[in-house]
FINU-313028 format. One line per field, with one value per residue (C-alpha): residue number from 0; residue in three letters; x, y, z. Coordinates in pm, 1 decimal. Example, Ala and Ser with C-alpha at 12.3 -4.5 7.8 and 13.67 -1.06 7.14 Angstrom:
! residues 2
num: [0;1]
residu: [ALA;SER]
px: [1230.0;1367.0]
py: [-450.0;-106.0]
pz: [780.0;714.0]
This chain:
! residues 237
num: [0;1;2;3;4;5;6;7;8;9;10;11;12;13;14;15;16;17;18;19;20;21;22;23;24;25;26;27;28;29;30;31;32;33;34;35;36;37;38;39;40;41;42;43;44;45;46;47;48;49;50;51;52;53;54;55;56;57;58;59;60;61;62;63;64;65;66;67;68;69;70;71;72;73;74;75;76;77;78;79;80;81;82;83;84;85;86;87;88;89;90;91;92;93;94;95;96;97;98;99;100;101;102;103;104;105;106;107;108;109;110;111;112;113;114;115;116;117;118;119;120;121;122;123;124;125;126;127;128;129;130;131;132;133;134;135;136;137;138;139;140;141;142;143;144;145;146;147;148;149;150;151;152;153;154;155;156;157;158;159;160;161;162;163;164;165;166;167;168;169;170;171;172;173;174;175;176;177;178;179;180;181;182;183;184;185;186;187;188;189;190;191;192;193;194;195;196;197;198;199;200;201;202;203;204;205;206;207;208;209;210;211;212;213;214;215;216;217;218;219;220;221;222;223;224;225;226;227;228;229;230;231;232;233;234;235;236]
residu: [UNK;UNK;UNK;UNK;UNK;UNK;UNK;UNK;UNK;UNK;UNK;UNK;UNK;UNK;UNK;UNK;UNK;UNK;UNK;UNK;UNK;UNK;UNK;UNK;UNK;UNK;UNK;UNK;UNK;UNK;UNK;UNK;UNK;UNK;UNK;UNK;UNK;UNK;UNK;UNK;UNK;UNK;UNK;UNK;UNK;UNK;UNK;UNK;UNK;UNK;UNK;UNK;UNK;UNK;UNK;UNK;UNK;UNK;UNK;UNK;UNK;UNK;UNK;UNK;UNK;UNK;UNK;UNK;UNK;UNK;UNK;UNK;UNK;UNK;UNK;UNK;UNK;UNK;UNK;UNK;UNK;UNK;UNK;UNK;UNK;UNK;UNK;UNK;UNK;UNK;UNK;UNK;UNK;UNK;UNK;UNK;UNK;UNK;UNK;UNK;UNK;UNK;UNK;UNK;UNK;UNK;UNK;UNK;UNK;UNK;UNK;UNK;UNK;UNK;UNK;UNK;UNK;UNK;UNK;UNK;UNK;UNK;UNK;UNK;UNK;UNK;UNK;UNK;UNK;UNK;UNK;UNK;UNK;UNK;UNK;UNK;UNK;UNK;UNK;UNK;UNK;UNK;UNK;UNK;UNK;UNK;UNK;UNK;UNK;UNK;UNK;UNK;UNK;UNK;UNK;UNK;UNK;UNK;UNK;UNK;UNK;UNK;UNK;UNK;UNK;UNK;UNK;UNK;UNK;UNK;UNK;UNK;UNK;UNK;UNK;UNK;UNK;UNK;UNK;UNK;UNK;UNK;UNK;UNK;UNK;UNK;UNK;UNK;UNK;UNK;UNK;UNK;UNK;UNK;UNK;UNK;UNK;UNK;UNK;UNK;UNK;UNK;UNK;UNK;UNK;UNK;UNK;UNK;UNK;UNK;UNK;UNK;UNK;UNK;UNK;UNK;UNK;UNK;UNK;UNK;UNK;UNK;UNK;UNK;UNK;UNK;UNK;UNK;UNK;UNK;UNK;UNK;UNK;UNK;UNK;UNK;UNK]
px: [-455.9;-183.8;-143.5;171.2;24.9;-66.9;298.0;131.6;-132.3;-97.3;-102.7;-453.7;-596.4;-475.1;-666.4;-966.3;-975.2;-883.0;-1184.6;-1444.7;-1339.1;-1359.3;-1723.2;-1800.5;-1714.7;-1871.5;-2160.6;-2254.4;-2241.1;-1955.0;-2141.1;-1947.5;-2027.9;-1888.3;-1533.7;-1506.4;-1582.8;-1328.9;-1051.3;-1140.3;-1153.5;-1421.3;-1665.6;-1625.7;-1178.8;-1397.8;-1585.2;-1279.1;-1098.1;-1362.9;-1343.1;-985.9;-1089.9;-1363.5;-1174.5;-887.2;-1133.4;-1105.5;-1442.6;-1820.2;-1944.0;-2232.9;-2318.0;-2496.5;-2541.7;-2311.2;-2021.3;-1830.7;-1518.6;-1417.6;-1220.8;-900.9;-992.2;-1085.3;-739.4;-525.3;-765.8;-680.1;-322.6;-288.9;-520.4;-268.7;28.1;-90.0;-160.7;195.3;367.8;143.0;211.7;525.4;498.8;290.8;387.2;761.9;859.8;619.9;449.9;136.1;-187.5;-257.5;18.8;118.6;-238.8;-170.3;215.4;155.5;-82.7;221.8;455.5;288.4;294.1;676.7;746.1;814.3;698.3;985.5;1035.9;739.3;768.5;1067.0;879.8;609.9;919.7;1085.7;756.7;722.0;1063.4;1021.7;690.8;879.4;1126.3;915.8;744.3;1113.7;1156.7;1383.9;1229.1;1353.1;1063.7;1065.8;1465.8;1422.6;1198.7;1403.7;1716.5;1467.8;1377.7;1764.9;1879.0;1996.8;1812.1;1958.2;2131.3;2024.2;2210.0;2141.1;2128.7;2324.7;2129.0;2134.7;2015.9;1717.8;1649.1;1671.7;1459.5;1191.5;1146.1;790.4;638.4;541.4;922.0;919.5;905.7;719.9;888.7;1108.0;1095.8;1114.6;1084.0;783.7;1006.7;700.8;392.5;369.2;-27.4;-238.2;-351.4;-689.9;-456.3;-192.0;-405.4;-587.6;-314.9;-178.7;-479.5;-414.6;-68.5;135.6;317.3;698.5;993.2;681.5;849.0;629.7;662.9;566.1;335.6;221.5;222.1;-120.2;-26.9;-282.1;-492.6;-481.1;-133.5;-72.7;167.6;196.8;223.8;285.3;111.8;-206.9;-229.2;-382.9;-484.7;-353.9;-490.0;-221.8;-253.7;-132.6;173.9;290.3;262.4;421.8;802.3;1047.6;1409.2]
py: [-1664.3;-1453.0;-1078.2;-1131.5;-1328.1;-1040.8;-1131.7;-1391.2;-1235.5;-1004.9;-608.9;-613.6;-847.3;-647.2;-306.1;-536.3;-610.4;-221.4;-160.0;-367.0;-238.5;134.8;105.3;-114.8;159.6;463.6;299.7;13.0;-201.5;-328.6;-433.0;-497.4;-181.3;26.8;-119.8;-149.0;225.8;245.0;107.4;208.8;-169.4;-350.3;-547.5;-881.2;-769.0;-776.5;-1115.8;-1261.3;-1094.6;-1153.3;-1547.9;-1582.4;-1387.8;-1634.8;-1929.4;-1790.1;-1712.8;-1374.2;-1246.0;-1408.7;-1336.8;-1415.5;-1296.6;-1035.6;-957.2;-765.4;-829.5;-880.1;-965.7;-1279.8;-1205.0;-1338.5;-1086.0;-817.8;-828.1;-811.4;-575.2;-356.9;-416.8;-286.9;22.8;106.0;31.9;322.4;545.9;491.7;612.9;935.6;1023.3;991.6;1189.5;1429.0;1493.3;1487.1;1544.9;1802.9;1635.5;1778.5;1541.1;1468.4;1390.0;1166.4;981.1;853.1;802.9;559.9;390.3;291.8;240.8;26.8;-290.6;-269.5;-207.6;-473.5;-524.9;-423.8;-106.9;-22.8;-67.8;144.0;414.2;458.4;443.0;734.7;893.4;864.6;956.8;1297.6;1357.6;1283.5;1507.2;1779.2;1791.8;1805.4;2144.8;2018.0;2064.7;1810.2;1859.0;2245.5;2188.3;1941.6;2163.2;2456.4;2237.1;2153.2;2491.3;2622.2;2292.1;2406.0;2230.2;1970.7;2041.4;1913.2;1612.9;1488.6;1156.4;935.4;801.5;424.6;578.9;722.2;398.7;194.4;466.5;443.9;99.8;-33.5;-348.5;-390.2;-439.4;-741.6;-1093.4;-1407.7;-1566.7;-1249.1;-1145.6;-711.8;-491.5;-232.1;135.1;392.2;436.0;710.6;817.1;1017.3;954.1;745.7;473.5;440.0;377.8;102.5;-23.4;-23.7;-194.4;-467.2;-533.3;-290.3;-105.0;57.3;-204.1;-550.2;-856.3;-913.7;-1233.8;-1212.3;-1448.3;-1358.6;-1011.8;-1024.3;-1169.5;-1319.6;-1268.5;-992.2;-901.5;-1116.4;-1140.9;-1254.1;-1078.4;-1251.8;-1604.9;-1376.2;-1398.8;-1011.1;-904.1;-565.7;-335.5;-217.5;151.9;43.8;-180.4;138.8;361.4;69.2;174.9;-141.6;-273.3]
pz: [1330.3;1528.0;1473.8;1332.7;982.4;837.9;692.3;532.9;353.1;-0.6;52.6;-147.3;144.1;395.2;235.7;222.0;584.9;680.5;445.6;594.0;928.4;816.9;610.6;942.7;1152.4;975.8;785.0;1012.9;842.9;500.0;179.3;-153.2;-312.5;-52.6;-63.6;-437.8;-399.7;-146.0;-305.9;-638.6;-798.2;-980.2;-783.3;-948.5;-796.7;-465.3;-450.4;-537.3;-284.9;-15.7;-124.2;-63.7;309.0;373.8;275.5;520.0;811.1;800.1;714.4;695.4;324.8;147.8;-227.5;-221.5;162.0;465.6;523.0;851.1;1008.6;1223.5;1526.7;1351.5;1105.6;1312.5;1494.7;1131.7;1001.4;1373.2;1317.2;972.5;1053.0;1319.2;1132.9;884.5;1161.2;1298.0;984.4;903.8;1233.1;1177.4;885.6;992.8;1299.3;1282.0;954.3;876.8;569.5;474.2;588.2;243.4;124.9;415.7;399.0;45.8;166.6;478.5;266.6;77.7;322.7;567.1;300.4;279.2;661.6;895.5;1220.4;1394.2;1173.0;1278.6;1641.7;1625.0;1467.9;1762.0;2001.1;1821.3;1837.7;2174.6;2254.8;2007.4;2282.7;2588.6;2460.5;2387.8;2770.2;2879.2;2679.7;2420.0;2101.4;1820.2;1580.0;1568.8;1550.5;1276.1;1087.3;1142.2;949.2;688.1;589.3;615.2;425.3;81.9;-264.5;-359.6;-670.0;-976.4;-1197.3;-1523.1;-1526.5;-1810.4;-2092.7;-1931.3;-1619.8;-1811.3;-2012.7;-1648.3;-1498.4;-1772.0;-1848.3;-1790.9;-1731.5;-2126.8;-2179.1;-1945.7;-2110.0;-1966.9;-1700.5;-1603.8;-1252.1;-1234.6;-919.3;-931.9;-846.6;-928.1;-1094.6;-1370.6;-1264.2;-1094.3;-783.1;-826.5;-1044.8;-809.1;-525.4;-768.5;-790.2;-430.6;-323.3;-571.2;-421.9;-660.1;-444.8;-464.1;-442.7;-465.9;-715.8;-987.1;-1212.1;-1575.2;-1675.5;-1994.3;-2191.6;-2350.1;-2732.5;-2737.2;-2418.4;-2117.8;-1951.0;-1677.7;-1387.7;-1036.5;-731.1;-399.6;-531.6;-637.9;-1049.7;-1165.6;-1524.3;-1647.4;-1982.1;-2114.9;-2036.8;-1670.0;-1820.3;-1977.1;-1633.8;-1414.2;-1399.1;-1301.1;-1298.2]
């Protein structure tokens, strides 16, 4: 499996391989414990996510014991880890976001950014660089523009601009096919949610809104159960 399949796998899968390598890299060794804890999902979300791995090549898993990445897996898991570090760079680095802020950004970003976006990224990085040995300072310019820029003014938004902006995944009926805009949480949920695929502008299909049963839908050809005190904070059109 090419570099370039990570296309072809969800944006939970790909956090699962960036996990493994991370635990790998700073533990030793990747067990299941340690990436439910690092992604914040239950481990029975894990073995299931490990299967689907396994049964792609991408990792060597047993029940119960380490776990370890194939070379294919290795590569995507490399790929993704650098795609993230491209865009808090960016972030950081030339726009000036704060490192925390960018972190949980990038983390976002990278599932929704092509390849070629982000190849034209590091080049602008590397041209702000190049710039900056030649004396001509675009990120302290930048920043300067930033800081003189006035607020941007305020507008209150129409009622049917409210109702559009508000309207949650419980509103959706089975079948329907909504885009995911934002997620009204804190932190910790969001990034539960990120790692199960549910990330800003992702097309989730309805399968069934939990009467009777759990809330299903499906995201990228994986089927996930929600309670319904995520429905309510998952904000679509």
């Amino acid at each position: 499996m090419a570099d370039n399949d990570t296309s072809k796998l969800s944006a939970a899968l790909e956090d699962y391989l960036e996990a493994i390598l991370n635990l790998s890299a700073e533990r030793g060794v990747a067990r299941s414990r340690g990436i439910a804890d690092t992604l914040g999902v239950a481990r029975s979300s894990v073995t299931r996510a490990l299967r689907s791995l396994a049964d792609r090549g991408l990792v060597n898993y047993e029940p119960y014991g380490i776990v370890t990445l194939t070379d294919d897996g290795l590569r995507i898991a490399e790929t993704v880890a650098r795609r993230h570090e491209i865009i808090q760079s960016f972030f950081v680095n030339v726009l000036g976001v704060e490192k925390d802020i960018a972190q949980k950004g990038a983390c976002e970003a990278a599932h929704a950014l092509g390849p070629a976006i982000i190849d034209r990224l590091m080049g602008f990085i590397e041209f702000v660089n190049d710039s900056h040995k030649n004396g001509d300072d675009l990120v302290g310019r930048f920043r300067q523009f930033c800081k003189n820029r006035p607020a941007a003014k305020d507008k209150t938004p129409s009622k049917a601009t409210r109702r559009k902006a508000t309207k949650t995944l419980a509103h959706a009926k089975p079948g329907q096919k909504v885009r995911l805009t934002s997620i009204n949480a804190g932190q910790k949920l969001r990034s539960r949610l990120a790692a199960l695929g549910l990330v800003p502008n992702v097309e989730i299909t309805v399968v069934s809104t939990g009467r009777p049963g759990p809330f299903m839908i499906n995201v990228k050809g994986s089927k996930i159960a929600l309670g319904k005190p995520m429905v309510d904070k998952i904000i679509v059109e």
